[in-house]
N, CA, C and O of each residue as an XYZ file, in Angstrom:
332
protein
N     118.910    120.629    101.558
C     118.722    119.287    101.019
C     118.119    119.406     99.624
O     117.139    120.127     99.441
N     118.683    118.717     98.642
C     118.080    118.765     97.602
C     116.534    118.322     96.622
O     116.217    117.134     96.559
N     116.136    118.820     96.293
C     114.438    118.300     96.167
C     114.485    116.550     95.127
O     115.030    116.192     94.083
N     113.621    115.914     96.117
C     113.941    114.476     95.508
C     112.927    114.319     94.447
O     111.766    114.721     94.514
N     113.602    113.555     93.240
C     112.769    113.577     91.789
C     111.611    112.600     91.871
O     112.263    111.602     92.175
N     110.695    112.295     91.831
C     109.769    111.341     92.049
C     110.162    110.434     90.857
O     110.080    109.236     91.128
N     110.615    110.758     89.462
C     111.007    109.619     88.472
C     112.404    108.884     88.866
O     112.940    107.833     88.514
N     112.696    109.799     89.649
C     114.589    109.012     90.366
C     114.027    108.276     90.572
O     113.926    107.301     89.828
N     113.201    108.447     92.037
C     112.828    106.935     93.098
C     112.187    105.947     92.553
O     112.439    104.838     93.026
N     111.258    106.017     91.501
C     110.874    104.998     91.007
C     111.277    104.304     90.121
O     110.633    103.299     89.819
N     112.616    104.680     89.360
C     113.579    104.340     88.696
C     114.290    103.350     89.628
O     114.210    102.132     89.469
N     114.869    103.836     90.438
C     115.467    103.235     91.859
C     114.851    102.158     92.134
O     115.555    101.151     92.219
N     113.253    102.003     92.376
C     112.650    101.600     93.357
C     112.942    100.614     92.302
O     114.002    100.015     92.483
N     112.260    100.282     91.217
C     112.232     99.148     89.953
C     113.300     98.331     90.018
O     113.398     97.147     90.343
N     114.496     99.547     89.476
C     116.237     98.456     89.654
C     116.203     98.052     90.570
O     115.595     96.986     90.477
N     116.597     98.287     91.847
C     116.128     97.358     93.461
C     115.296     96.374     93.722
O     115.702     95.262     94.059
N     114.191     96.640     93.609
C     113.161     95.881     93.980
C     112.983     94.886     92.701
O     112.666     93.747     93.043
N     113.117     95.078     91.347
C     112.492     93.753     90.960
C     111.335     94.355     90.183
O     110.892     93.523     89.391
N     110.797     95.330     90.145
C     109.179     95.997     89.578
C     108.413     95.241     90.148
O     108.748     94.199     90.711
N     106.807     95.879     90.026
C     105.749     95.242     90.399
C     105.153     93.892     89.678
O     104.223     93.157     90.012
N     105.944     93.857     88.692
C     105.925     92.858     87.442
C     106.242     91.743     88.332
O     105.452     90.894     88.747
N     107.795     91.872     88.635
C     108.484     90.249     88.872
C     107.270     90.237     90.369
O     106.612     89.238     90.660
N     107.209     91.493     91.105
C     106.505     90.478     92.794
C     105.313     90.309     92.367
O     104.558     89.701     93.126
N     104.805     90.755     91.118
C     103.154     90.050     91.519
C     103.053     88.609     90.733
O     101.971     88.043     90.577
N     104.187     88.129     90.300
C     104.658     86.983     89.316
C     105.176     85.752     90.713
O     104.819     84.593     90.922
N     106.241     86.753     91.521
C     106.516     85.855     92.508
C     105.192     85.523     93.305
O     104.708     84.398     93.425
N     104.627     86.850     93.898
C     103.502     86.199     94.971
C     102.563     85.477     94.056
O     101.853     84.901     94.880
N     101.929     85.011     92.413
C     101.416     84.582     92.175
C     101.782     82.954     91.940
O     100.987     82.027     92.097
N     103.335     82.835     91.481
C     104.236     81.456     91.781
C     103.684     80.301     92.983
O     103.154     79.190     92.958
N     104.237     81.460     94.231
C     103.922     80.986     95.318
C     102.285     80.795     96.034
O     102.067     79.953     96.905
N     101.345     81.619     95.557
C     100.205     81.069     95.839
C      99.646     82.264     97.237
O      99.046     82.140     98.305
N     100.043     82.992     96.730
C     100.208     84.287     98.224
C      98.595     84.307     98.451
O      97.652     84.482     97.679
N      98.689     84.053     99.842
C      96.861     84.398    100.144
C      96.546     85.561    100.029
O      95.515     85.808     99.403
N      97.265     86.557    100.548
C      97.369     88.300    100.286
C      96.889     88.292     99.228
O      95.872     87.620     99.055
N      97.353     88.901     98.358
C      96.905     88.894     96.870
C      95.561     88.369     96.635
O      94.997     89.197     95.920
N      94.903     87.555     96.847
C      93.784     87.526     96.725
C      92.790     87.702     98.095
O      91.616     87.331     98.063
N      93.157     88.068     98.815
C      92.562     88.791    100.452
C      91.834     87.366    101.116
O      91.243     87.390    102.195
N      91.936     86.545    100.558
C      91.152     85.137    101.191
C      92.091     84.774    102.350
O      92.140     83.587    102.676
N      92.910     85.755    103.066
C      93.713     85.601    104.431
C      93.121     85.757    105.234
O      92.850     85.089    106.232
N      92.654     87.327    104.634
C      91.505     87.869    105.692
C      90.839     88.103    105.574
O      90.479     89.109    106.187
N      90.011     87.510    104.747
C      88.683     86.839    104.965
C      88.509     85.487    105.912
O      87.479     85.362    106.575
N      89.804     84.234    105.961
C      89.838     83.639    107.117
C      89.559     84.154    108.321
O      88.629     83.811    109.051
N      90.728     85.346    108.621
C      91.190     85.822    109.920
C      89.349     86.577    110.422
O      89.083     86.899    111.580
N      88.805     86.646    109.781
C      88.018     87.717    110.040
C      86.507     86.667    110.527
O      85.631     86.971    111.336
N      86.615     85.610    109.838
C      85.331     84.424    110.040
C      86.131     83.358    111.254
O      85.465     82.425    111.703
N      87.235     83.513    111.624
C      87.625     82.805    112.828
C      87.509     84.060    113.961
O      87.247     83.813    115.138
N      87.742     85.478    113.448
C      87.691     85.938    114.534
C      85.839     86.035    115.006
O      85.629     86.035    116.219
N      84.689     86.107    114.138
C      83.657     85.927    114.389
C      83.094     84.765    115.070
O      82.121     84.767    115.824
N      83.819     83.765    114.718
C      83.706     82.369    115.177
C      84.176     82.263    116.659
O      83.779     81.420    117.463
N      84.626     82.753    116.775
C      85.181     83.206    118.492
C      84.485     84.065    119.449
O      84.199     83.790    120.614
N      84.193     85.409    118.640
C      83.126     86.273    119.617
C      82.286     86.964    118.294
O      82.665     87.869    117.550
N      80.933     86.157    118.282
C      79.686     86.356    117.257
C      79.594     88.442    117.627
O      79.188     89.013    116.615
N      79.821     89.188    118.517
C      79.583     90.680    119.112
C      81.061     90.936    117.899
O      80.549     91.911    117.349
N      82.122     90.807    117.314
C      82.824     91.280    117.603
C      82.605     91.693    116.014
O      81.880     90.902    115.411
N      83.050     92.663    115.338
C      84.010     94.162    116.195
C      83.290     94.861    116.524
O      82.257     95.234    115.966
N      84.060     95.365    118.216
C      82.675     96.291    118.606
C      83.343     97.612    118.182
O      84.484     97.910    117.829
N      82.173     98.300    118.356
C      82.217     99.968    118.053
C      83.147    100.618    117.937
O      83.617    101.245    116.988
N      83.684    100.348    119.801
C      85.111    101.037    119.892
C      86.413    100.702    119.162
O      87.442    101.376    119.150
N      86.216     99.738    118.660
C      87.302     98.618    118.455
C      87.244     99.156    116.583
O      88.325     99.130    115.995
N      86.174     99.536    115.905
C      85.834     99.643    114.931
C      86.351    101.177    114.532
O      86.606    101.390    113.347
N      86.514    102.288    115.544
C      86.545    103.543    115.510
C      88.161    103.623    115.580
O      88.955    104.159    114.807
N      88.348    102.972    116.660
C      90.121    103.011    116.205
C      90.638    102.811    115.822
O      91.724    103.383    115.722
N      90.139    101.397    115.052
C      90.722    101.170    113.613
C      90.961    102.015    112.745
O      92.007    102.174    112.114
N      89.182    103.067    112.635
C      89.155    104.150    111.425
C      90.268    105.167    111.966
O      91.132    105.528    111.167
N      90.299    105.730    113.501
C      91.673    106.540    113.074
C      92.838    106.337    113.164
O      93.637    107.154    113.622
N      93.093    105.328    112.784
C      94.598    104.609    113.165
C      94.659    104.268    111.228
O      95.695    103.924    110.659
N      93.646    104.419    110.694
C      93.778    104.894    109.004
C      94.056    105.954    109.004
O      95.064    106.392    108.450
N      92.969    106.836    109.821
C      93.168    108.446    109.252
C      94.556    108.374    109.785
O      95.154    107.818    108.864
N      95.090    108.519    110.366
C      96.515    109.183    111.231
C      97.672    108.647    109.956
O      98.467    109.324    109.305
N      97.363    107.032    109.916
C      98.454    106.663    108.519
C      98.352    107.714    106.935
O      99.207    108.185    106.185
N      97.006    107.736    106.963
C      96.906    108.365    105.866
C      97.322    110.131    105.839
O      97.691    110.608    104.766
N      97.253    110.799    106.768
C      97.716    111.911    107.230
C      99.113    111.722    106.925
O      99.620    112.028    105.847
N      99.785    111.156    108.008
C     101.246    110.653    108.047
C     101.699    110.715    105.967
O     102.404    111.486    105.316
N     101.016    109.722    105.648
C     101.456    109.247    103.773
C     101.392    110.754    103.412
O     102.336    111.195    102.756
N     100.079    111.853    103.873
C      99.981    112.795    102.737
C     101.331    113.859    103.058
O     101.988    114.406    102.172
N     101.538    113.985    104.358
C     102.385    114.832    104.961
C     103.759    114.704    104.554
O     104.475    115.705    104.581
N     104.251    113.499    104.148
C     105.092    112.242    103.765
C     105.382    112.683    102.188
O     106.528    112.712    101.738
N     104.505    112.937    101.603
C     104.836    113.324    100.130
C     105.503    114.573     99.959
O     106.026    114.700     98.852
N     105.645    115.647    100.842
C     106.064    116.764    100.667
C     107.338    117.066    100.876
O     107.879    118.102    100.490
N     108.075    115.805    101.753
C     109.414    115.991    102.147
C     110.172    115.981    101.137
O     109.946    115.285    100.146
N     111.159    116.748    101.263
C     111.985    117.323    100.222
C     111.436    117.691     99.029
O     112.027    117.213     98.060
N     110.559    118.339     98.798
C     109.953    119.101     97.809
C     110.133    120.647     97.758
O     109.501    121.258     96.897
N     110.995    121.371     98.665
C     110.891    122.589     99.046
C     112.497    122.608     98.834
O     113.137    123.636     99.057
Protein backbone atom coordinates (compact mmCIF):
# COMPACT_ATOMS: atom_id res chain seq x y z
CA UNK A 1 0.00 0.00 0.00
CA UNK A 2 1.30 3.18 -0.74
CA UNK A 3 2.40 5.74 2.05
CA UNK A 4 -0.45 8.40 2.36
CA UNK A 5 0.79 12.19 2.00
CA UNK A 6 -0.56 14.11 4.92
CA UNK A 7 -0.64 17.44 2.42
CA UNK A 8 -2.86 15.10 -0.10
CA UNK A 9 -5.51 14.58 2.66
CA UNK A 10 -5.74 17.87 3.68
CA UNK A 11 -5.84 19.17 0.31
CA UNK A 12 -8.69 16.63 -0.14
CA UNK A 13 -10.15 17.20 3.08
CA UNK A 14 -10.56 21.30 2.20
CA UNK A 15 -11.92 20.61 -1.58
CA UNK A 16 -14.61 18.20 0.06
CA UNK A 17 -15.44 19.51 3.03
CA UNK A 18 -15.70 23.22 2.52
CA UNK A 19 -12.38 24.22 4.95
CA UNK A 20 -12.62 25.07 8.44
CA UNK A 21 -13.32 28.59 7.19
CA UNK A 22 -16.80 27.99 5.48
CA UNK A 23 -17.98 25.40 8.84
CA UNK A 24 -16.99 27.72 11.42
CA UNK A 25 -18.92 30.57 9.26
CA UNK A 26 -21.80 28.03 8.85
CA UNK A 27 -21.97 26.87 12.58
CA UNK A 28 -21.57 30.60 13.44
CA UNK A 29 -24.70 31.62 10.79
CA UNK A 30 -26.68 29.17 12.49
CA UNK A 31 -26.01 29.91 16.10
CA UNK A 32 -24.37 26.35 16.95
CA UNK A 33 -24.41 25.86 20.77
CA UNK A 34 -21.26 23.56 20.25
CA UNK A 35 -19.05 26.10 19.31
CA UNK A 36 -19.44 27.93 22.16
CA UNK A 37 -19.82 24.72 24.71
CA UNK A 38 -22.96 26.49 26.41
CA UNK A 39 -24.66 22.86 25.32
CA UNK A 40 -22.81 21.40 27.78
CA UNK A 41 -22.71 23.42 30.11
CA UNK A 42 -26.71 23.00 30.00
CA UNK A 43 -26.46 19.21 29.80
CA UNK A 44 -24.18 19.16 32.70
CA UNK A 45 -26.38 21.74 35.27
CA UNK A 46 -29.58 19.63 34.31
CA UNK A 47 -27.72 16.63 34.83
CA UNK A 48 -26.74 18.06 38.47
CA UNK A 49 -30.16 19.26 38.85
CA UNK A 50 -31.33 15.73 38.77
CA UNK A 51 -28.76 13.91 41.01
CA UNK A 52 -26.81 16.85 43.24
CA UNK A 53 -23.95 13.17 43.94
CA UNK A 54 -23.48 13.00 40.35
CA UNK A 55 -20.63 12.24 38.62
CA UNK A 56 -19.63 9.66 40.73
CA UNK A 57 -16.13 8.34 40.82
CA UNK A 58 -16.73 5.39 38.86
CA UNK A 59 -18.63 7.08 36.35
CA UNK A 60 -15.77 9.81 36.28
CA UNK A 61 -12.87 7.10 35.74
CA UNK A 62 -14.47 5.67 32.74
CA UNK A 63 -14.97 8.48 31.22
CA UNK A 64 -11.04 9.17 31.71
CA UNK A 65 -10.34 5.81 29.98
CA UNK A 66 -12.70 5.80 27.39
CA UNK A 67 -10.33 9.21 26.49
CA UNK A 68 -7.27 7.37 27.04
CA UNK A 69 -8.33 4.33 24.73
CA UNK A 70 -9.66 7.16 21.95
CA UNK A 71 -6.61 8.88 22.27
CA UNK A 72 -4.41 5.70 21.96
CA UNK A 73 -6.67 4.56 19.08
CA UNK A 74 -5.92 8.61 17.24
CA UNK A 75 -2.07 8.06 18.08
CA UNK A 76 -1.92 4.47 16.69
CA UNK A 77 -4.19 5.89 13.81
CA UNK A 78 -1.51 8.28 12.58
CA UNK A 79 0.90 5.68 11.56
CA UNK A 80 -1.22 3.82 9.09
CA UNK A 81 0.23 3.83 5.93
CA UNK A 82 3.34 5.47 6.79
CA UNK A 83 5.53 2.38 6.32
Amino acid sequence: MPRLDPQDLRRYAEARLGGRERLARREARLGCPWTSGSAGIALYEAAKATNPEWPYEATRRADLDAHLRVKHLLHEAADVGAG
